[in-house]
N, C-alpha and C positions, 0 to 999 in steps of 0.2 A: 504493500500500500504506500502510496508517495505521500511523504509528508507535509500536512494542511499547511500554509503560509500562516502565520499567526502576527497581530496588529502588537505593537512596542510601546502602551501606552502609555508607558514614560519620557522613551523617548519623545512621542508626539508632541504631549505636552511643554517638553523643551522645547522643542522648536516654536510652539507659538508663544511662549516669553521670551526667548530670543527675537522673534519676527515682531511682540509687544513693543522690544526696547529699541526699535526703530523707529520714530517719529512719537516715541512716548510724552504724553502731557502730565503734569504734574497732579491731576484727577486721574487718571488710572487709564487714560483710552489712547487715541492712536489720531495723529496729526501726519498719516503719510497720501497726500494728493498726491493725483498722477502725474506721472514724470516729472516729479519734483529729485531735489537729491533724494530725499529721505523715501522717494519709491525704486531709485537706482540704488539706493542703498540694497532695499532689500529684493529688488533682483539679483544683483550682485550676490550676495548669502546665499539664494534658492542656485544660482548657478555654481557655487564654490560646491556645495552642497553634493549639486549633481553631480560635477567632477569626479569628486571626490569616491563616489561610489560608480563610477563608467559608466555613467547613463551619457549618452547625447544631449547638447545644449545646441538651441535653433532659435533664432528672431526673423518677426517677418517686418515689413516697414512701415506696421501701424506699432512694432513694437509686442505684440503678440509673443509670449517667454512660451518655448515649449521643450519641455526634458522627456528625453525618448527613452525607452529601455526595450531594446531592438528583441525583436520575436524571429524565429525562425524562416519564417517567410517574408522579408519587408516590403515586398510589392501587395501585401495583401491591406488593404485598411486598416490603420488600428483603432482600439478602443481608446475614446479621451475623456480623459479624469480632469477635474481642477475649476475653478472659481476664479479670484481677482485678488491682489495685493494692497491697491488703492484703499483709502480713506476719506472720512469727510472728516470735513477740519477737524472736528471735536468729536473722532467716530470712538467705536468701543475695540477691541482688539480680535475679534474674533468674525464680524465680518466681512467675508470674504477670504480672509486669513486663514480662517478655520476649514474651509473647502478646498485650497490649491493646497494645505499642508496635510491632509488627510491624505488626500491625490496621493501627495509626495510618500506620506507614510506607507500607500497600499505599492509601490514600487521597489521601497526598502523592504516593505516583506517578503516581497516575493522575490529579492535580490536575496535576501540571510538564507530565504530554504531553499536555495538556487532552481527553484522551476526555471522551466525551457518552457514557453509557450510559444504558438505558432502564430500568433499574431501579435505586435507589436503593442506597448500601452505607452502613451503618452500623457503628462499632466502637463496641463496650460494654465499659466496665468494672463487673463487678459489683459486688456490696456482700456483704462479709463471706464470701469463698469459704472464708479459712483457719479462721475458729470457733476462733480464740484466744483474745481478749478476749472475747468472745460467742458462746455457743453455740443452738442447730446452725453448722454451717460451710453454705457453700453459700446463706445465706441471702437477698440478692438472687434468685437464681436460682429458687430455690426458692418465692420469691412470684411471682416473672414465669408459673411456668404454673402456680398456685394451689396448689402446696403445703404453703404456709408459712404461719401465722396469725398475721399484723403486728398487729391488736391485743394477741396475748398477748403478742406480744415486747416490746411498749416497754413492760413493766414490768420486765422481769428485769433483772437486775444482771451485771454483767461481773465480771471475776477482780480490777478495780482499787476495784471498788465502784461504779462509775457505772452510771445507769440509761440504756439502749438507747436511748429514748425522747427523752431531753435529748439525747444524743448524735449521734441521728440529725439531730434538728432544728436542731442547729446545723450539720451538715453541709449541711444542703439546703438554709439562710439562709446559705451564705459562697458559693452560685454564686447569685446572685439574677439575673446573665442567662440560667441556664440556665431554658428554656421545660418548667410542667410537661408531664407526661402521664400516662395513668391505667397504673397498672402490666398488663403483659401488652397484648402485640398481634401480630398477624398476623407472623410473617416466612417468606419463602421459604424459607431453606437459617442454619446456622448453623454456622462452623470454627474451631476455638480451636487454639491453639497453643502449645505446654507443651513444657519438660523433661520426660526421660522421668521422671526420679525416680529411674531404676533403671541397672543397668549394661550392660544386654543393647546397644545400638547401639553402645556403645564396643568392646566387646568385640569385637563382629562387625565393624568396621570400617565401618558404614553412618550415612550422614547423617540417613538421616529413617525416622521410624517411621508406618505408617498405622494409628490407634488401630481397630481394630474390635469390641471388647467392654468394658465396663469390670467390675472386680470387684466382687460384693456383701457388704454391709459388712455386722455386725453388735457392736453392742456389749454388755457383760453386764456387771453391775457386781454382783457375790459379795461379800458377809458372813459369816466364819466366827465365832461367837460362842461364846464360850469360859467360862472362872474366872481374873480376877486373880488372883498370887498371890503368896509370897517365892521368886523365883530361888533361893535356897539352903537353902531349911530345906525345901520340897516336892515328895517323893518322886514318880519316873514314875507310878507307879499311883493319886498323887491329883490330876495335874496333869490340867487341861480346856484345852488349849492350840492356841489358834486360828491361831498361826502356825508348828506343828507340821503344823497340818493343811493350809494354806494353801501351805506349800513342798513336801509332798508331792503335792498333788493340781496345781500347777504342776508339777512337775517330769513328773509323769505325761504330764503332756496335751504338753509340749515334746517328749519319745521318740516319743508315739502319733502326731500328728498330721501335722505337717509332715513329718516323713520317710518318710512314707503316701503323702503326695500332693503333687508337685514344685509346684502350683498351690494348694495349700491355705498360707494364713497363721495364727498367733496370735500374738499379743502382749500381755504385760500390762506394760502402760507405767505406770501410777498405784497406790500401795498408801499407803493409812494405818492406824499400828496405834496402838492405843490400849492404854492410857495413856501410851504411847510411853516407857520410863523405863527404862534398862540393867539392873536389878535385879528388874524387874516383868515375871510372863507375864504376856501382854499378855489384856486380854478380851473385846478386837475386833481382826480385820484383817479390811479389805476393799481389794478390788484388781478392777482393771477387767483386762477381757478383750477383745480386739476382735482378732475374726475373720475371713478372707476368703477367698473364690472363686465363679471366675464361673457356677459351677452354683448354683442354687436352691437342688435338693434335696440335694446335699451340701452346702451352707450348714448346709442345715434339718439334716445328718445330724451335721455340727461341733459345731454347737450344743448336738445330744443328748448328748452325748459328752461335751463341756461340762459340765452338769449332773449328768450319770451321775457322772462321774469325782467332782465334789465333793460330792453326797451320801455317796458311798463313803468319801471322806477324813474327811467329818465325821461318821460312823460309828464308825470306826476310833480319832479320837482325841477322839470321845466331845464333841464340842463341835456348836452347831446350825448351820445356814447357810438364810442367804436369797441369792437369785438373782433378780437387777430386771434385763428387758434396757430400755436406756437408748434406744437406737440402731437402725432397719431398714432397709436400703436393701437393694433390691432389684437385682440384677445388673443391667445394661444392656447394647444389643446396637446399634451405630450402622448408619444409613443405608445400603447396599449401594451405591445409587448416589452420595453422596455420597464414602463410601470408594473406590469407583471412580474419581470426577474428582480425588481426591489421587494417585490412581496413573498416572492421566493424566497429570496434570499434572507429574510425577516423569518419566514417559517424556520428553514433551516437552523437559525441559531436562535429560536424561541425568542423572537423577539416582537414583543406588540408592537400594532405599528394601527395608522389610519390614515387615510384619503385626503386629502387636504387640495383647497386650490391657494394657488397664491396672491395675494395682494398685491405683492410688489413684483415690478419686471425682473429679471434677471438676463445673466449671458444666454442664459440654458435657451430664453426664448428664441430670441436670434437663432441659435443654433437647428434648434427642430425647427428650421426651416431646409436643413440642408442634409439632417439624419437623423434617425433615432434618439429621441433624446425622452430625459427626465429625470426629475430633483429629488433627491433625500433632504428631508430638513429635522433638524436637531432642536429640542426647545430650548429658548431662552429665558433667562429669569422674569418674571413681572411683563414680558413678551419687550422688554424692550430692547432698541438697536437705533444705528445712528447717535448714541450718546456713549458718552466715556463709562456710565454706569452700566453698560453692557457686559451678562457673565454668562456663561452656559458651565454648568459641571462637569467637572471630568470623566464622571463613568455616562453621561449623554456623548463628549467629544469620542471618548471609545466605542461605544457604540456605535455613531457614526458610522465612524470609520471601519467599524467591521463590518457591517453592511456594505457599504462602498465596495472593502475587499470580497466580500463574498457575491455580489454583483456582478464586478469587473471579473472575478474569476469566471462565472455566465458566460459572458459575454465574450469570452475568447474561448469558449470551452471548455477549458477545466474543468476536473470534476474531483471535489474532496469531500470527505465527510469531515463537516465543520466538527469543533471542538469548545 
């Protein structure tokens, strides 16, 4: 009988406090945006790493990290493992982190029992999943099955004022042994492995979630335009006040929407009013909108509602409004079979597990555009992410992670009896 690869879950854990103390905040979370230093840093690490154990190290020229650990046959597709290294400013350390090191872990395992497998595995870390410094998010991923246009990107400017384009290039001159290749290529199967984000596995007491939809996004970026004017000398009936209109027509769409439909999101995270001045209506406020669920055409129906509702407001208080959507993604639906051998793979090593769709976008979705794909997600404390207070457990990280190995074992073949 060949011996089962078995997950290091000590080691793992080093490596994501190691991968921590890259762009560490003095609250406990992780300040590494993309292709900053502190994200060449920690490609840098993932490829010392790889070396170090004979795996192959490759960049493509959105910057795409990918460590190969060569299978028998290499013209045949491999399986690809892995997540993102990026951060948002004030992210938590696990993130993204915690899916390309798992990757990386199920690699080491199978390097220590020395399996021979006949098709190759590859772990990828993409480039720019969070779209914090640079936007779109997703951006690696997004050029891997051509939906991203990398000439228009390395002009734009980041939120620090750097342009994409320098930045990128100096990330893909600080791995000068990684070997290029042209962006996008063949893969078998693809499984990423994420926090949920959200609270549902904690809640229900369950280890691992099997992604099989993700939500579709939309963003709307609304302009109420109004009449400056003096705070105290101009009467309700001469004011044109754009953020009279602005807080009614939110507040509208908060009552209608969400408590409609348990699966329906909005949020308006970003507002700027102009002339911004305590004493001054203001003569512009514009605030972003960003909406989700995994139906289409109730997307498309949020959306109208969206609209409706702030022409209506800007009727009422007599000011104009423009309505730019910024943002489209499209709902996504993963792999059947791929979501099957995570629940396989779940049985196998007794582990509970449940269905989950996702809120947030991911690489993964991008990806099951072009193969097989679908998410393991891990719970997170309190469900929360995006903050420095970000924790998941270490026998959930293990867990994981052996899911993933027992997965990606599937997925090329292999056959063990887990242990």
């Amino acid at each position: 009988m060949k011996s089962h690869p078995q997950i290091n879950a000590q080691r793992l854990l080093q490596r994501i406090a190691d991968f921590a103390a890259i762009g560490a905040t003095s609250a406990g979370g992780v300040n590494r945006q993309a292709l900053s230093a502190e994200d060449r840093a920690a490609r840098r690490l993932l490829a010392e790493l790889a070396v170090a154990r004979g795996f192959g190290v490759h960049q493509d020229a959105i910057a795409n990290l990918f460590i190969r650990r060569e299978g028998r046959n290499p013209l045949l597709p491999p399986v690809l493992i892995g997540s993102h290294l990026d951060s948002q400013p004030t992210g938590g350390r696990f993130d993204g982190a915690l899916g390309t090191l798992s990757a990386f872990e199920v690699l080491e395992s199978l390097e220590d029992a020395g399996v021979r497998t006949e098709r190759s595995v590859e772990v990828v870390s993409w480039t720019n999943e969070e779209g914090s410094r640079f936007s779109p998010g997703c951006m690696g991923s997004m050029a891997f099955v051509g939906a991203g246009d990398i000439d228009r990107w390395q002009h734009m400017h980041g939120i620090d004022g750097t342009e994409l384009g320098d930045e990128l290039a100096a990330t893909l001159q600080a791995l000068p042994e990684a070997e290029m290749r042209p962006i996008g290529r063949s893969v078998s199967a693809f499984v990423e492995v994420h926090i949920e984000q959200g609270p549902v596995l904690e809640r229900a007491g369950v280890p691992i979630g099997i992604v099989t939809d993700v939500q579709g996004t939309r963003w709307l970026e609304i302009s109420f335009i109004g009449e400056a004017a003096h705070a105290g000398t101009t009467p309700l009936e001469f004011r044109r006040d754009p953020m009279a209109a602005t807080a009614a027509a939110i507040a509208h769409l908060q009552l209608d929407v969400m408590p409609a439909d348990p699966m329906a999101r909005l949020t308006v995270g970003r507002m700027i009013v102009e002339p911004s001045s305590v004493n001054v209506i203001p003569s512009r406020v514009t605030f972003t909108v960003d909406i989700r669920h995994p139906q289409e055409d109730v997307l498309s129906s949020i959306e109208a509602q969206v609209r409706a509702e702030c022409r209506a407001s800007a009727e009422r208080h007599m000011v104009d409004v423009r309505i730019e959507k910024r943002f489209d993604l499209a709902p996504g639906k993963f792999d059947v079979a791929i979501v099957d051998a995570i629940g396989k793979a779940c049985e196998r090593l007794c582990v509970s597990s449940m269905k989950l769709v996702s809120g947030a976008f991911h690489d993964a979705l991008f990806i099951s555009r072009v193969a097989p794909t679908a998410m393991i997600f891990v719970p997170c404390r309190d469900g929360i992410s995006h903050n420095e207070a970000e924790f998941v457990a270490a026998e959930n990280i293990e867990t994981g992670a052996k899911v993933l190995l027992e997965t990606t074992l599937s997925l090329i073949g292999e056959q063990y009896l887990p242990r």
